[in-house]
Every structure is written in C-alpha cells, then in structure tokens.
C-alpha positions in Angstrom: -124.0 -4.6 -65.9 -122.2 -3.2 -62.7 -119.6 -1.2 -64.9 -118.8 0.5 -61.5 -117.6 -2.5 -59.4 -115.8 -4.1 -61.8 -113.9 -1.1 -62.1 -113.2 -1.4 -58.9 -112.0 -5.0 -59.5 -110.0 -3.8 -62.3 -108.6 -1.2 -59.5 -107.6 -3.8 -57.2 -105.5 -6.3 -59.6 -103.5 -3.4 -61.1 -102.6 -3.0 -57.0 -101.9 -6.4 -56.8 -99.6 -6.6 -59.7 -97.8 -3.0 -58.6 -97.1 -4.9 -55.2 -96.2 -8.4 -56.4 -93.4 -6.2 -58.5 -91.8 -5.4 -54.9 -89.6 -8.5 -54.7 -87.8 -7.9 -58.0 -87.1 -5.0 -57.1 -85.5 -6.4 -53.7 -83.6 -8.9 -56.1 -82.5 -6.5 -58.2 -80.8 -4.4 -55.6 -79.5 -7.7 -54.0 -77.8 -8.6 -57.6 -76.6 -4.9 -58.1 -79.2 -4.4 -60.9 -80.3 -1.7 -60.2 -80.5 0.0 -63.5 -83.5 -2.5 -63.7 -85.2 -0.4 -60.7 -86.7 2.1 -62.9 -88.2 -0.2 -65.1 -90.7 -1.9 -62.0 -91.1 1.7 -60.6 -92.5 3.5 -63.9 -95.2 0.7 -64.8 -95.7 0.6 -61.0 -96.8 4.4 -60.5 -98.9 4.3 -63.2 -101.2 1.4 -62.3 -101.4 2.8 -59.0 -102.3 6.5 -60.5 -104.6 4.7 -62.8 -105.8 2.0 -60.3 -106.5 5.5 -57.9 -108.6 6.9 -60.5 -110.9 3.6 -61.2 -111.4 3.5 -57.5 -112.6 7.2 -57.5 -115.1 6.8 -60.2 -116.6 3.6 -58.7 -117.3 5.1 -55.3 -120.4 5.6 -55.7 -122.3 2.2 -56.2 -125.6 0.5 -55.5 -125.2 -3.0 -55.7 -122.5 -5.0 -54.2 -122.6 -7.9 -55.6 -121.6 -9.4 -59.0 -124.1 -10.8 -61.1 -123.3 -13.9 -63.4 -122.6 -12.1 -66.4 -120.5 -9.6 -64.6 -118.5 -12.3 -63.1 -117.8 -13.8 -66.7 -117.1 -10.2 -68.4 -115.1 -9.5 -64.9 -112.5 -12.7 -64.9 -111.9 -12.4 -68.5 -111.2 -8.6 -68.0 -108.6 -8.7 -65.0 -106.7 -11.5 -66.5 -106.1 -9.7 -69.6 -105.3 -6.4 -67.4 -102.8 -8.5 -65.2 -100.9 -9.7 -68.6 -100.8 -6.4 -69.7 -99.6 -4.6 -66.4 -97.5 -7.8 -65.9 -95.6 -7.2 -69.8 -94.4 -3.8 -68.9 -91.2 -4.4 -67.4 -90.2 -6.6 -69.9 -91.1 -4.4 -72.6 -90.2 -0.7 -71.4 -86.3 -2.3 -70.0 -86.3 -4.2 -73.3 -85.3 -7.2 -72.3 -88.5 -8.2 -74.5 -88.3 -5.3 -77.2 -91.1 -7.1 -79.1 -94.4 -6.2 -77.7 -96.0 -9.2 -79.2 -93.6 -11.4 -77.3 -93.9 -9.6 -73.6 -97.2 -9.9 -73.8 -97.1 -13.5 -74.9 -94.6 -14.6 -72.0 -96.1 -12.3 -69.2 -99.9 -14.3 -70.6 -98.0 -17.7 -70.6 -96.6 -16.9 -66.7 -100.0 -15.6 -65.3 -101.6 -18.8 -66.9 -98.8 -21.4 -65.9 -98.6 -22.1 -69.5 -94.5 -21.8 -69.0 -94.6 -21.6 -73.3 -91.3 -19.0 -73.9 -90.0 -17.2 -76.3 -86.8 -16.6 -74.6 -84.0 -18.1 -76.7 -80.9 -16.8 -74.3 -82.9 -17.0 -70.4 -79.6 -16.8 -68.2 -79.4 -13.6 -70.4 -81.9 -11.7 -68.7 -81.2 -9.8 -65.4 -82.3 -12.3 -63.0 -84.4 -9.3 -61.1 -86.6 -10.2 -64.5 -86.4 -13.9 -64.2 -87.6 -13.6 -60.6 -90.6 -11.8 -62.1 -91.0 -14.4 -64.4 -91.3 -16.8 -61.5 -93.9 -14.4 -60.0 -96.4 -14.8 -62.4 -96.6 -18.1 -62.5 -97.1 -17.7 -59.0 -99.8 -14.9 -58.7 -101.7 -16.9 -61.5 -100.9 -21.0 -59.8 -103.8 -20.2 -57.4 -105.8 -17.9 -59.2 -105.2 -14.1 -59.2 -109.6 -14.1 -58.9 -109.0 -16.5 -55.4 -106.8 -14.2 -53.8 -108.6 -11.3 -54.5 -111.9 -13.0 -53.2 -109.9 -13.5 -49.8 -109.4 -9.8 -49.4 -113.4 -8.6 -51.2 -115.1 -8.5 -47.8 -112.8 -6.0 -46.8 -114.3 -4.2 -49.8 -117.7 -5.2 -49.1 -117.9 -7.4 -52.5 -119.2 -10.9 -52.7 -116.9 -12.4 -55.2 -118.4 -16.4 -55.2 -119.7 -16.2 -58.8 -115.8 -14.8 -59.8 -114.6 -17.7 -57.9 -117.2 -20.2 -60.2 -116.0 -18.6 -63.6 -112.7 -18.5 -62.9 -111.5 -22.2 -60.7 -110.5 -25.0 -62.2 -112.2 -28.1 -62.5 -116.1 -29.0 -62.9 -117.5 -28.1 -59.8 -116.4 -25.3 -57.1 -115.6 -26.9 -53.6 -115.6 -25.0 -50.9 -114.2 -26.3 -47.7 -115.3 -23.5 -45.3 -118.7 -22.3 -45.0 -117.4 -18.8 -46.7 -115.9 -18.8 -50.1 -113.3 -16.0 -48.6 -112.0 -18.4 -45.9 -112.0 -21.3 -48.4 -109.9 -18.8 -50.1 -107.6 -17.8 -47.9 -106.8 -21.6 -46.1 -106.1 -22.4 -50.1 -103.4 -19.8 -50.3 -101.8 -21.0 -46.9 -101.8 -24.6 -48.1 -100.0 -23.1 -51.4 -97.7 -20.7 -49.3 -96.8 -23.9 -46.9 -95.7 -26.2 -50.0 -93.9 -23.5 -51.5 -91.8 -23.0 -48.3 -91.3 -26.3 -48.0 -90.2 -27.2 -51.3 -87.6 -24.4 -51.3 -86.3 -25.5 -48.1 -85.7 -28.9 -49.4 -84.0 -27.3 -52.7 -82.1 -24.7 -50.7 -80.7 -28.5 -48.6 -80.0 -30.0 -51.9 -77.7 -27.2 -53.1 -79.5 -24.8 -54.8 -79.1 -21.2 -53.9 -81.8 -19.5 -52.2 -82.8 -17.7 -55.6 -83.0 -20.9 -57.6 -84.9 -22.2 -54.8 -87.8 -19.9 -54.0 -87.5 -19.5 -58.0 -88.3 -23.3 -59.0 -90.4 -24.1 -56.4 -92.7 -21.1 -57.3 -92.8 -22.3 -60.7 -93.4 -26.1 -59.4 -96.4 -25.3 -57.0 -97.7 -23.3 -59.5 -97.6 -25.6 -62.0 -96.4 -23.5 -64.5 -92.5 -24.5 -65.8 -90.6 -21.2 -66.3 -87.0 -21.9 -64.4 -83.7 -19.5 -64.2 -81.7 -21.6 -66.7 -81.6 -22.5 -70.5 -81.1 -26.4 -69.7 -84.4 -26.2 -66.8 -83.7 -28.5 -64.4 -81.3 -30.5 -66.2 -79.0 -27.7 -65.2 -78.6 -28.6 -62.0 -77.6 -32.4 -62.7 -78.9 -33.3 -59.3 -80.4 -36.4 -58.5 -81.7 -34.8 -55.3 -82.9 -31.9 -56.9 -85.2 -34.3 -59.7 -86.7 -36.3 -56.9 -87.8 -33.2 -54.6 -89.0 -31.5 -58.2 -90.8 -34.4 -59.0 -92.6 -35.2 -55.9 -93.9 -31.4 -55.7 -94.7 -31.6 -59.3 -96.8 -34.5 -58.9 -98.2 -33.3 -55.2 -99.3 -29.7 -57.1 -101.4 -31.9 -59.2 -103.5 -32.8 -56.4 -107.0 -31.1 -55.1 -105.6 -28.6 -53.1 -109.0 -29.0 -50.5 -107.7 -33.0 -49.8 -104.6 -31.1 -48.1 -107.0 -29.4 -45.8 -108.5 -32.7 -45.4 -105.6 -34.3 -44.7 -103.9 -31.2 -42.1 -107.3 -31.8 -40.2 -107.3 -35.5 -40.0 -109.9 -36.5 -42.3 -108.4 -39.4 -43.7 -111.6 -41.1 -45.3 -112.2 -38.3 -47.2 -108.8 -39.0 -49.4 -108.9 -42.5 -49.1 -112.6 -42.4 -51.1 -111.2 -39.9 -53.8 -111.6 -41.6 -57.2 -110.2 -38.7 -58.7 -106.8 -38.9 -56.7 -106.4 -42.6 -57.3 -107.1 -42.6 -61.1 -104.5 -39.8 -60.8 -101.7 -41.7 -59.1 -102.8 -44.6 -61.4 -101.8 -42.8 -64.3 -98.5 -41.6 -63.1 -97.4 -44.6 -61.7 -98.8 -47.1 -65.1 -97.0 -44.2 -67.7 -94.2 -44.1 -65.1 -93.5 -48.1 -65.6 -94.1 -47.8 -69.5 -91.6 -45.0 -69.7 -89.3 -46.5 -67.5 -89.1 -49.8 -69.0 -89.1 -48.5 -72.7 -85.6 -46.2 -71.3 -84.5 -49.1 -69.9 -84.1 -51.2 -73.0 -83.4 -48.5 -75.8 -81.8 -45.5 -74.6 -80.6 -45.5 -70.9 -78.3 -48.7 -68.8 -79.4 -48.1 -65.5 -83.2 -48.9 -63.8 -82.3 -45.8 -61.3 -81.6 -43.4 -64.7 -84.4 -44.5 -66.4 -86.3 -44.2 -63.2 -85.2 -40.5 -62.9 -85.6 -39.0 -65.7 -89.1 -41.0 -66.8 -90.9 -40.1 -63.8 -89.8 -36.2 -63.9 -90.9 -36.0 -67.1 -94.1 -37.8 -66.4 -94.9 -35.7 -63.4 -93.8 -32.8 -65.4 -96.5 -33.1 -68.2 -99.5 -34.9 -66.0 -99.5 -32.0 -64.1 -98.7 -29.1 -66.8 -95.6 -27.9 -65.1 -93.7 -28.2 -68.2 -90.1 -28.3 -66.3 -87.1 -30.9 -68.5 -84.4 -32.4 -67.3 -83.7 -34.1 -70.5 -84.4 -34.1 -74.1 -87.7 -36.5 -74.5 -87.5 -36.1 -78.3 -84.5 -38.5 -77.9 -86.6 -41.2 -76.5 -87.9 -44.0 -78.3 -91.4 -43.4 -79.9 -93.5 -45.6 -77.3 -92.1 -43.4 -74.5 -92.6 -40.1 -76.6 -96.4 -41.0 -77.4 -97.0 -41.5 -73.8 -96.1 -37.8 -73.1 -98.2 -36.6 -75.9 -101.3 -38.3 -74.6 -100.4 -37.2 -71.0 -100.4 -33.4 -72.5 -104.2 -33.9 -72.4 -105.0 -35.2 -69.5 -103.6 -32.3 -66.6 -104.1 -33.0 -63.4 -106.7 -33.4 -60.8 -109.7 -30.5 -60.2 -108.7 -28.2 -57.4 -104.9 -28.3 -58.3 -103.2 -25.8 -60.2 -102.6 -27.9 -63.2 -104.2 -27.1 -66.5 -105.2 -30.0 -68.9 -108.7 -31.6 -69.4 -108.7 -32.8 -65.9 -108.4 -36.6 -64.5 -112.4 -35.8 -63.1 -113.6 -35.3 -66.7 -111.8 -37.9 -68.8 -113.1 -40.6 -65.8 -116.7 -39.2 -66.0 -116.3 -39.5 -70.0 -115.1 -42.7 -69.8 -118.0 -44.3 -67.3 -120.2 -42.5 -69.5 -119.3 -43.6 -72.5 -119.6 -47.6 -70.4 -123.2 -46.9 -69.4 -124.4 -46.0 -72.9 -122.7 -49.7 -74.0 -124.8 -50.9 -71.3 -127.7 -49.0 -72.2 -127.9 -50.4 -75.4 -128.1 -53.8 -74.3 -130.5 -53.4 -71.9 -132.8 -50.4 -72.8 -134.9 -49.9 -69.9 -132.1 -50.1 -67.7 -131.7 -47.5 -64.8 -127.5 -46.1 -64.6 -125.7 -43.4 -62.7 -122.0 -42.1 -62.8 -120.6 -42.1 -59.0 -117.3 -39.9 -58.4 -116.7 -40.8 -54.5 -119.3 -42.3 -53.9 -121.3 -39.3 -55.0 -123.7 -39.5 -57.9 -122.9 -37.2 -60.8 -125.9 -35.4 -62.3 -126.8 -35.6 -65.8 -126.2 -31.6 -66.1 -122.7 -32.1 -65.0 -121.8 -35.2 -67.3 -123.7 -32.8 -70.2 -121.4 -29.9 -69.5 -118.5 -32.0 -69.6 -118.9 -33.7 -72.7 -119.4 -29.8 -74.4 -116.2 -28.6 -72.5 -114.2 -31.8 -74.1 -115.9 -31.0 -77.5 -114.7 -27.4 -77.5 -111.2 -28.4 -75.9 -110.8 -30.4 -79.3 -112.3 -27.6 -81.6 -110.3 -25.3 -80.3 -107.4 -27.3 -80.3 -107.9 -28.1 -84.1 -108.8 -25.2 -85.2 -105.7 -23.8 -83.8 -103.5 -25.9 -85.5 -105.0 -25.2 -88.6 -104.4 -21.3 -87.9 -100.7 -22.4 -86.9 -100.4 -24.5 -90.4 -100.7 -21.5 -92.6 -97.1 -20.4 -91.1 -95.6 -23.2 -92.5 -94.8 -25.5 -89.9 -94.9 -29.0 -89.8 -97.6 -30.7 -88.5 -95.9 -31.9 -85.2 -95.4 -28.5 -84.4 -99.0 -27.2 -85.3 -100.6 -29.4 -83.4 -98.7 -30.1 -79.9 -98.5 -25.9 -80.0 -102.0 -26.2 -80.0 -102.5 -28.8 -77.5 -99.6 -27.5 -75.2 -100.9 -23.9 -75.0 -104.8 -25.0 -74.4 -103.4 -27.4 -71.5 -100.9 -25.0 -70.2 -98.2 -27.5 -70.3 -96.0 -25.0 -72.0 -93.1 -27.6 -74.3 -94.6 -29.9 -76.6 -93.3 -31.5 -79.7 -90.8 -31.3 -83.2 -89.8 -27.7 -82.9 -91.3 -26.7 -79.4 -89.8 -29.5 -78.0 -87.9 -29.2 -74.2 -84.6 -27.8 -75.9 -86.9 -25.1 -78.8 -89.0 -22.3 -77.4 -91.9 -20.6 -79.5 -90.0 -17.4 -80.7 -90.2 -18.4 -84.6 -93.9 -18.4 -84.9 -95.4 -15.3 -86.6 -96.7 -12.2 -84.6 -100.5 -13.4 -85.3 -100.0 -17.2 -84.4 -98.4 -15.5 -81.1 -101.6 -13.8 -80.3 -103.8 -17.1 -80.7 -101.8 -19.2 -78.8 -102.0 -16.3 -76.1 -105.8 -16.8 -76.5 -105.2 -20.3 -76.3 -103.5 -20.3 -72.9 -106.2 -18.1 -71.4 -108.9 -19.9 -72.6 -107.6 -23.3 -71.3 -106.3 -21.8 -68.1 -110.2 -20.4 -67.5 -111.4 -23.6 -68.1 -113.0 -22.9 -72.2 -116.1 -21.7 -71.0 -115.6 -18.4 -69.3 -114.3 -16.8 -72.4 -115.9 -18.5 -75.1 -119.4 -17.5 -73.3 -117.6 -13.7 -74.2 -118.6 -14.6 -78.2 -122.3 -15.7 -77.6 -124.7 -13.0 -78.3 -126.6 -14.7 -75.0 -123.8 -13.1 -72.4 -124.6 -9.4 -73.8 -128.5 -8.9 -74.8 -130.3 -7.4 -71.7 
C-alpha cells in the first residue's frame, strides 16, 4: 500500500475543506457574526498545521500512482476526514453541541443526503447555514473529482479514485484525460449554479438565499436556510426555477458537454435520459391528477406542488414545498417508490440509478425469453451500445446489496422503537441520499429523536450509498487487505 501518497491525499482535502470555510467567514462578517469567526479559524489552522505535517512526511515517495486497493482504502478515507474537518464548526461554536449530531449533519451535507437533525434551522447564525450549503456543494460533484483536476499539479494519477468514487456503473470520460474530464465537469456545475441563482436572485430571493438554494439544488442535496424549505418562500416563480434545476441536476452531467458542443445525436440516443424524463413526466400526471381530485381545486396547484415534489425525490434533492404526508395514499406511494430510483448516472443524484433499474428490467425480459426459446442468442443495448454480461452481473450484486443493506438497517432502526414507516423510509432515504422520507421523518420532522447509535448507521448509510455500495463494503472483505 502507498501509505505515503495517500497521506498526501489526506493532506490535500483537509486544504480543501480549510479553504471552502473562507466564504462563511465572508458571510459572517457581512451578517455581523463575527463572534462565529473564531470558530472557522481554529479548525482551519489546525488542518492546515496538520495537513503541513502529512505533506512533510509523504515527500519522499516512489510511486506515483494509486493502485486499486489504494484508490478504495483512499476514497473511503478522505470522505470520512472531510466530515470530520467539515463537523468542527458546528461542534466547537456549539451550534451542534452533540458530537454525534455534527458529525451526522456535516456526513449528510458532504453526501447530499440533506437528512437534519436541526429542529430550529433559522436558529442558527446563517454564516453556519451557508456552510451547511457548502457541503452539499463540495460533495454534489465529488470532493475525489475536484481533487483529480488539480493531482497533475501534484504529479498523481488519480483515474482509479475517480472509478471508486463516481456515480453510476461505468466512468465516462469526455476528454482524453480524466483531469480535463474533471475540470469541464466542475465548469458545467459552476455554470448551472450561476445561473440558477441568477434566476432566484430575479424571482425575489436575496442573494444569500439564492447562491444558498441553488447550491443545495445542483448538488442535489436538500439542505435550505428555512424551517418550511422552499415552501417559505410561497413563490410560484421560485418552485418552477427549483424544479427545473432539480430535475436538470438529475441529468448526466457529460450530455451538457454534449449538448454546449453541438452534439445533438448523442442526447437524442440516450435511453437513460428518456426513461428519466419518462418517469417524471408519467409520476408527474399520476400525482397531479390524484391532487386534483382529493386534496387541491386547481390543475396549476396540483401542477406545482406535484411536480416539485416529484423532481425533488427522482433526483434526491430532498427540498418541500409542502407536506406530502397530507396527500392521498396513491400520490404518497409514488414518492416512496421514486426514493429508489435517483436519477441518471453522471448526475449528482443518489438513488439506484435510472441506468440500473432499465438494465434490471431488460434483463429480467430476456431471461422470459430465454426460457421459451433456450438456444436463443440476447443482448441488453443502452444507446445503442451492447451491455456486457460483467456489467449486467455487477449490477444485479449492487441492487442486492442496496436492499440488504437497506433491510438490515431498518431492522437496526426497529430496536429504537419506531414504527415501521419510520424504520424503513430512514433506511431507504439515507442509502439514496434523498434526505426526508416518511411517518416521522417526513418533510415537516427531521432525524434528531433517533438514538446516538442509529445516528451513526445511518451516517454509514449515507456514505455507502453516496459511494455507490461497493467502495466501502469492499473495506469488510478480507480480499481488499491480504497482500
């Protein structure tokens, strides 16, 4: 194992956390909290003294590049370092006294869970709410893909990171160097951002609520400024620009680069992206019309608030702008199911992934066929692409460990005493990083009641779905450490 450069990995994301603190700071002298100051500063110096230290004992090195094994032992590593690093301001200011709790909302941020356990939010200086906002951020994209976009300064070839640690089956790289992939990924994700607050600073909102929300939309991830979410703003304006981005973040970020460079055909052969939009536009109409004749008067009302919350839980963003436990059951079931589902590969939604539930799906077809006809000859196309049997094998183990995990979770959950709703769409949420789920976690309850250990497994939970299962189960296999 390379202990040295992955020191030196470890080096570089306590820097990166220490600088993505800088903002808050600027926030918190804009809002006059600058009591709050000290509390960024502190954690700050020391993961820069320690972050100095890791970077003098891994000067000396022989081999620059990361083998598998130290790519999976790496990812897992950092992530835990950044939600560590990250929980310090929350728990030294104590706004989050509990450690068990900053550590559980600083690991729901950097995964885009948005799962809090912040009963009072407008409470909280909004220097810390900004941070909040960051996370989500720093972790939308991938803390591991921005770091790979600044390795060949360090003279690290980070491509098997990239592999552990990106979402979806396969990893697609739309440059001929993984670094360049990485960085056109981030300016794709920096150019929605900017746009999205733009349209939400037009709509009304200030420019903190802005650049706020439409961090937490790009990235997928939920956390917002205000107790009510979105619902706060009572905007109709605001819900459709929240919606579209929501929806839009759920998308392969690589078919934006196809699309900026004119490659039109490329999108237009997607399966993935119209199965996608299928979904939200079928569970759209279901939701719609079930509002429509139970609990709402209006086709636009229905319209607005069944497609934001549709949008919100296909792609894991986890953002309300109402109460869907006061829905009728049809249109409450068709949010649980979507909590499964996530969004497309490439995006910075969490969930099983539209790619893998088709490829189940047309597998599960051909093996009808097959036992009809026998000696018949089948293959799985995805864009006009044949899908190797490896693939479609590694996909049905992810979805059989998604559901182990998932119910061996709830189980764990069920010895607190909760009901069963709640034990099980915890579960589910937290694996699928959709963050609000059901009965007592619902879009107006939060996850501050569960017990101190259930805490710490749903924290697994949300990094283990937000690394896609494999990387950290791979952690528990004697196979990963024998030499």
């Amino acid at each position: 194992m390379n202990s040295k450069l992955i020191l030196k990995v470890i080096a570089m994301v306590l820097i990166i956390i220490s600088m993505a603190e800088i903002p808050s700071i600027g926030w918190a002298i804009w809002f006059g909290e600058t009591d709050m100051i000290p509390f960024f500063v502190m954690p700050q110096t020391v993961s820069l003294i320690l972050a100095g230290i890791l970077l003098l004992l891994s000067r000396k090195r022989k081999q620059q590049n990361l083998s598998i094994k130290d790519g999976f032992i790496t990812v897992a590593v950092l992530w835990l370092v950044a939600a560590v690093s990250g929980s310090m301001p929350y728990f030294i200011s104590g706004v989050i006294p509990a450690y068990t709790d900053a550590f559980f909302e600083t690991m729901s941020g950097f995964t885009g869970c948005g799962a809090t356990i912040l009963v009072d939010i407008e409470a909280l200086p909004k220097c810390m709410l900004f941070w909040r906002a960051m996370t989500h951020y720093m972790g939308g994209m991938g803390i591991v893909v921005f770091m790979v976009a600044i390795f060949p300064l360090m003279g690290i070839g980070g491509m098997k990171m990239v592999k552990t640690e990106t979402t979806g089956p396969t990893m697609q790289k739309i440059m001929p160097k993984i670094a360049q992939t990485a960085k056109i990924l981030w300016c794709i994700y920096f150019g929605l951002t900017l746009i999205e607050t733009v349209l939400l600073s037009a709509a009304g909102l200030s420019l903190y609520d802005a650049l706020s929300h439409s961090m937490s939309t790009i990235a997928t991830g939920g956390f917002s400024t205000r107790n009510a979410s979105v619902a706060s703003f009572n905007s109709v304006y605001v819900d459709a620009i929240v919606t579209a981005f929501m929806f839009l973040s759920g998308i392969n970020f690589a078919l934006y680069f196809s699309l900026i460079f004119g490659k039109v055909s490329v999108i237009r052969q997607n399966t993935e992206l119209k199965v996608y939009t299928g979904i939200f536009l079928i569970c759209t109409a279901i939701v719609v019309f079930d509002l429509l004749g139970n609990r709402v008067d209006s086709l636009g009302e229905a319209l607005r608030f069944g497609s934001f919350e549709v949008a919100a839980t296909l792609s894991t963003t986890g953002f309300a702008n109402c109460d869907y436990m006061n829905w009728p059951m049809l249109s409450q079931m068709v949010i649980f199911l979507l909590m499964f589902s996530g969004g497309c590969a490439g995006s910075t939604a969490g969930g099983m992934k539209v790619i893998r539930m088709l490829i189940i799906v047309k597998q599960s077809v051909i093996e009808m066929k097959r036992m009809l006809r026998p000696r018949g000859i089948y293959m799985i196309k995805d864009s006009d692409m044949i899908v190797r049997k490896n693939t479609v094998l590694s996909i049905a183990g992810f979805v059989a460990l998604y559901i182990i995990l998932t119910i061996i979770t709830s189980l764990v959950t069920a010895t607190g005493g909760y009901d069963l709703l709640t034990c099980f769409s915890c579960s589910a949420s937290t694996i699928g990083n959709v963050g609000p789920g059901f009965s007592m976690i619902g879009p107006a309850g939060n996850y501050s009641f569960f017990a101190d250990y259930v805490k710490w497994l749903l924290s697994f939970n949300m990094l283990t779905g937000r690394l896609e299962i494999y990387p950290v189960m791979i952690l528990f296999t004697h196979h990963l450490w024998r030499r």
